[in-house]
C-alpha positions as CSV (number, residue, x, y, z in Angstrom):
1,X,184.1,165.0,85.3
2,X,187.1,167.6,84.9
3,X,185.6,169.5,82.3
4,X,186.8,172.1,81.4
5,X,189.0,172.2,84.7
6,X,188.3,176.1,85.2
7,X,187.6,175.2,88.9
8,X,187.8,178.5,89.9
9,X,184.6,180.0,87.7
10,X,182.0,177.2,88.0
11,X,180.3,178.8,84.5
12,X,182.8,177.3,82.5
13,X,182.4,173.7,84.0
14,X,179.9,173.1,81.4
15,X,178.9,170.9,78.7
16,X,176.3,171.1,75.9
17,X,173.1,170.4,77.4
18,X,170.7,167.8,75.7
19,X,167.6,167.6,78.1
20,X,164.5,165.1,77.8
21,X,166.2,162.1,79.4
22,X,166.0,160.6,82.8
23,X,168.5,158.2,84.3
24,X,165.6,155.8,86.0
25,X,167.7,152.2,86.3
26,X,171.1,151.1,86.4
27,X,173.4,148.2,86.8
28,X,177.0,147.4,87.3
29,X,178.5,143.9,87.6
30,X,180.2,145.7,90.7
31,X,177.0,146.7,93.0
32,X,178.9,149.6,94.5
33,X,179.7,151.2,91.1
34,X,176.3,151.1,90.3
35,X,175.3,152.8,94.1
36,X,177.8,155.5,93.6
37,X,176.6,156.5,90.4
38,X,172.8,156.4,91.4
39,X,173.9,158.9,94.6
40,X,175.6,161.2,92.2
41,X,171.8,161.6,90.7
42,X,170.7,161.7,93.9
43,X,169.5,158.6,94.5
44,X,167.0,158.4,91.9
45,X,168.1,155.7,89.7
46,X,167.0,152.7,90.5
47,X,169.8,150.0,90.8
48,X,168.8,146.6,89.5
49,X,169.8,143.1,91.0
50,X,170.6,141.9,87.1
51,X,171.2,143.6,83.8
52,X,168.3,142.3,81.9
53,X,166.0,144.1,84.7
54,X,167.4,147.6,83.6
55,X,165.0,147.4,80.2
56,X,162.0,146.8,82.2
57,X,159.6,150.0,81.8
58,X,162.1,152.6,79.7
59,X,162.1,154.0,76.6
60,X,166.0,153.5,76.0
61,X,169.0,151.1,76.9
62,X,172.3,152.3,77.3
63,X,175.0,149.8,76.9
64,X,178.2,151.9,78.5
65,X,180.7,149.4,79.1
66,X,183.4,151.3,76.2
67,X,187.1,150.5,78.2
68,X,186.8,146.9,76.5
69,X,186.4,145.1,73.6
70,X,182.6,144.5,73.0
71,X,182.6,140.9,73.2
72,X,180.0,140.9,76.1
73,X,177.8,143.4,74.4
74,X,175.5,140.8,72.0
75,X,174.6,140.0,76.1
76,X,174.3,142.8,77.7
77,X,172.1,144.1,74.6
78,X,169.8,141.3,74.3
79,X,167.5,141.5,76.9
80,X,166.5,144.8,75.7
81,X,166.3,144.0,72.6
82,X,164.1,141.4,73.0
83,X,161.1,143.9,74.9
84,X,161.6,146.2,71.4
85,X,163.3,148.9,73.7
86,X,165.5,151.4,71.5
87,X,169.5,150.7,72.3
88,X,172.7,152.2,72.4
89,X,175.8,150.5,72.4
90,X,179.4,152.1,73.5
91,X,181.9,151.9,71.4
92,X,183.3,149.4,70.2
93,X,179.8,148.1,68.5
94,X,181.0,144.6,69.4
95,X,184.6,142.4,69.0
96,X,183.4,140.9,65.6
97,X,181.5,141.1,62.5
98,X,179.7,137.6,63.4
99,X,178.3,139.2,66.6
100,X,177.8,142.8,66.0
101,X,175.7,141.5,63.1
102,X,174.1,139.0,65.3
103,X,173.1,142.7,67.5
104,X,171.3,143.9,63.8
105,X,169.8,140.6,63.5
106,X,167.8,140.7,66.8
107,X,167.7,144.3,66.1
108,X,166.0,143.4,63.7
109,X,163.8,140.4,64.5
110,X,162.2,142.6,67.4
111,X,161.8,145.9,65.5
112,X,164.2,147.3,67.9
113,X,166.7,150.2,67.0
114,X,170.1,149.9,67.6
115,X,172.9,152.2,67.0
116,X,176.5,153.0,68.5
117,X,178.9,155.3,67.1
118,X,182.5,156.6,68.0
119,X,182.7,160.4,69.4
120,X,185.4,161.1,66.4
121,X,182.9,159.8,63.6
122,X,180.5,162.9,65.5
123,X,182.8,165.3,66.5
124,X,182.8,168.8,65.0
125,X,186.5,169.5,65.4
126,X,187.0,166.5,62.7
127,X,184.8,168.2,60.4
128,X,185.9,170.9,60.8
129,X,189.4,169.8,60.0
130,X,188.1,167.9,57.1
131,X,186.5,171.1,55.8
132,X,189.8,172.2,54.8
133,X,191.1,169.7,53.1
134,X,190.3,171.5,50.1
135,X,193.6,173.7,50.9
136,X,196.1,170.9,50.5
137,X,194.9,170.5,46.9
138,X,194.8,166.3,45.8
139,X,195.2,164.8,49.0
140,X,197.6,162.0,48.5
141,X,198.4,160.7,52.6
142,X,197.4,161.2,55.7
143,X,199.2,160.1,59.5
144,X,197.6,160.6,62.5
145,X,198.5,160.0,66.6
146,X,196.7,157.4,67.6
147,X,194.7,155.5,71.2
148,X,196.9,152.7,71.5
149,X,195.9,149.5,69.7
150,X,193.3,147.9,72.0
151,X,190.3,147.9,70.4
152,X,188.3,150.4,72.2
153,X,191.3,153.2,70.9
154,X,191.4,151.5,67.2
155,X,187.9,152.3,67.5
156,X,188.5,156.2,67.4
157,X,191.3,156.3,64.9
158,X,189.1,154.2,62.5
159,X,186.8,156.3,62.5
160,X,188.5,159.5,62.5
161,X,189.8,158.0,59.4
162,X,186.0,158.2,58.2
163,X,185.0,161.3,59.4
164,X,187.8,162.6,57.4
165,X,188.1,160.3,54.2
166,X,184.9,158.2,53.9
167,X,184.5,154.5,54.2
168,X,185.9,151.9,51.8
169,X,188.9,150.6,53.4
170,X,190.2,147.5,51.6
171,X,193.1,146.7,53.8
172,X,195.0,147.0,56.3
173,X,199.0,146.5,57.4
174,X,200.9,147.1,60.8
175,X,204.3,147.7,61.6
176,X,205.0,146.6,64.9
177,X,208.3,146.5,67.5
178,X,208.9,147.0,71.2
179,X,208.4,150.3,71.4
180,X,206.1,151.4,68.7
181,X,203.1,150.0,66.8
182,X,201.2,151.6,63.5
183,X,199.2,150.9,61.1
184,X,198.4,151.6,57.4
185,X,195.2,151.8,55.8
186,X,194.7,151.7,52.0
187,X,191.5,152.5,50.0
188,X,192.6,151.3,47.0
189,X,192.2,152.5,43.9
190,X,189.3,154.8,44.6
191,X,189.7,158.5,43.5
192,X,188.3,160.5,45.8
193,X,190.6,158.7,49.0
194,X,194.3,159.6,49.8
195,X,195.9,157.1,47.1
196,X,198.6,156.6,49.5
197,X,196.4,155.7,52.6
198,X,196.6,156.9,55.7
199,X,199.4,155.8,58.9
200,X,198.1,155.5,62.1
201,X,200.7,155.8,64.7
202,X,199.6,154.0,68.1
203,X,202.8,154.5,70.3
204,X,204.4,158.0,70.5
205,X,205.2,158.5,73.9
206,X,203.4,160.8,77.4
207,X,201.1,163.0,75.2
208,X,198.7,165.8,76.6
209,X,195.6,164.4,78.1
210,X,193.4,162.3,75.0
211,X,194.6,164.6,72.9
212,X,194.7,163.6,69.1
213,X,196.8,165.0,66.5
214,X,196.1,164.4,62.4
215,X,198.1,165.8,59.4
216,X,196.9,165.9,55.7
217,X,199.6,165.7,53.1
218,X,198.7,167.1,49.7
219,X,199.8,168.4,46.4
220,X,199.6,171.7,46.9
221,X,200.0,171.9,50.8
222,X,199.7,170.3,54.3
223,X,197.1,170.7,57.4
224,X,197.9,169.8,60.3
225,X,195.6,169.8,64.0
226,X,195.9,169.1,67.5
227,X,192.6,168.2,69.3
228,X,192.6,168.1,72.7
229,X,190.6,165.0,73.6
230,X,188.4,164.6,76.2
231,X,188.4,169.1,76.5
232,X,186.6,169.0,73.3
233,X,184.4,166.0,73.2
234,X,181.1,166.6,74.6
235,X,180.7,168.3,71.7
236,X,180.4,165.2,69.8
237,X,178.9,163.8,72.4
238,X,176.3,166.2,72.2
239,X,175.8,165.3,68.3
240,X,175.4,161.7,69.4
241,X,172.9,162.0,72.2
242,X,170.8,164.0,69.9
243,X,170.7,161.4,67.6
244,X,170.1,158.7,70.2
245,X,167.1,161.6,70.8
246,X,165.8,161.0,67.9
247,X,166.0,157.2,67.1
248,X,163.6,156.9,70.2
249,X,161.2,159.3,68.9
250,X,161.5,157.8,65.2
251,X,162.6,154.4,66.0
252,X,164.7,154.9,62.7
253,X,168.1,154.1,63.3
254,X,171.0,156.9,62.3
255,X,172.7,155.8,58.9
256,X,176.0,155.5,60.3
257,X,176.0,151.5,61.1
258,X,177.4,150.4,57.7
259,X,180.5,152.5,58.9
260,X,180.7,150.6,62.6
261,X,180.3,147.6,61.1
262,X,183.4,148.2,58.6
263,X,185.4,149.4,61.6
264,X,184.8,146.3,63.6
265,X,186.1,144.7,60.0
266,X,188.8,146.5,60.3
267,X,190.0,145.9,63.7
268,X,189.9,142.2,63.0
269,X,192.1,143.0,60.1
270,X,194.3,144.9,62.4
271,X,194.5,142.0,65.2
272,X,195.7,139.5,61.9
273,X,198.1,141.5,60.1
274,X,199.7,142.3,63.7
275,X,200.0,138.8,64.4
276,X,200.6,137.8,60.7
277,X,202.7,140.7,59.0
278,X,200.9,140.6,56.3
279,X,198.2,142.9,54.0
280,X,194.9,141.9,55.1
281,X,192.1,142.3,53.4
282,X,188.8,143.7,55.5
283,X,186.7,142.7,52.9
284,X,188.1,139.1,54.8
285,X,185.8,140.0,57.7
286,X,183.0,142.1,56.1
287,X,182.2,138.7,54.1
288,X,181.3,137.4,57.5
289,X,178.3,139.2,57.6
């Protein structure tokens, strides 16, 4: 990893450490991927034939697969599930409602904890940020500088969106042409949300390196930031291993999956008012729970 790119003073290519794990099996529908990784830990992962052989004799499963859109995640998951072994699914959770609740279900069924979370619904530069939204006085909007609109970037704006405002989106509209694509999300009538939603802007041109930029409008003042991505991030990442750390010890799951589930509602939404141009209710897709 490039982190934090200060080649030249090797005690600055650091991240937060979070010890008491051990890589011991891996797997990679391409075999050599899965080689080159166990080398970089010299060697002492074991790489499996199959994926379901990865949950046999380990105390967690890591499903790490986050450049797509979940939809082969209810698989890879399952076979760990089903032994009771503590899980961990990249983001995004899953493509739908119907099968990231069909994860919880056998979740469930096996007494098996399950959890995935974005880095921006972790990340302390978000709260941070949101910790001074008390400056702006009632906020009324919100626009921020979005991943692109597959789902594994609507993922991160969703739930920055979170982080910052809460859950309780009710719906969702995109504005979408050749060269640019947002989208709007409302809260309704709720109080303490920005009455006028927030704008998520998808397309904006060559930006710096993952960075992500939000602005605060209210009616006393604005905020505005400029994260710099992937330079900042293992600090959520950090947040989120710990509490991986911890579901394994406990075997209670954090209480963050009502807000996954609402942004894989909300994603759905997105995909139909793209193709649609209409208002789309997530409520739509939360019912198919």
């Amino acid at each position: 990893m490039f982190f934090y790119t200060n080649y030249g003073d090797p005690s600055e290519i650091t991240v937060p450490f979070v010890g008491g794990f051990e890589i011991t099996k891996l797997w990679d529908v391409n075999r050599g991927a899965a080689e080159a990784a166990s080398r970089v830990f010299f060697g002492k992962p074991t790489v499996c034939d199959s994926f379901d052989q990865v949950s046999d004799d380990v105390d967690l499963v890591f499903v790490a697969d986050c450049n797509f859109d979940g939809a082969d995640h209810l698989e890879l998951a399952t076979p760990g599930l089903e032994k009771g072994v503590p899980t961990f699914v990249d983001k995004p959770f899953a493509d739908t409602v119907a099968n990231a609740q069909a994860i919880l279900e056998l979740a469930s069924k096996c007494d098996a904890p399950v959890f995935s979370l974005s880095i921006l619904r972790a990340e302390p530069a978000v709260a941070r940020f949101r910790n001074r939204l008390p400056e702006v006085g009632d906020v009324n909007f919100a626009t921020m500088q979005g991943y692109g609109t597959h789902p594994s970037g609507l993922v991160h704006t969703i739930s920055a969106t979170q982080h910052l405002f809460g859950p309780g989106i009710e719906t969702v509209r995109v504005l979408s042409g050749d060269k640019h694509t947002s989208y709007h999300l409302e809260y309704g009538d709720r109080e303490d949300r920005p009455p006028f939603g927030v704008m998520i802007n998808c397309d904006v041109g060559t930006r710096p390196f993952t960075a992500l930029s939000m602005s605060v409008y209210g009616t006393r003042d604005d905020i505005h930031t400029l994260m710099l991505g992937d330079y900042i991030y293992p600090n959520g990442t950090e947040k989120i291993i710990k509490m991986i750390a911890r579901m394994v010890r406990t075997r209670q799951v954090p209480t963050l999956m009502d807000e996954v589930i609402e942004s894989i509602a909300v994603i759905e939404a997105f995909k139909e008012a793209k193709e649609t141009g209409r208002c789309v209710k997530v409520a739509d897709y939360l019912s198919c729970e």
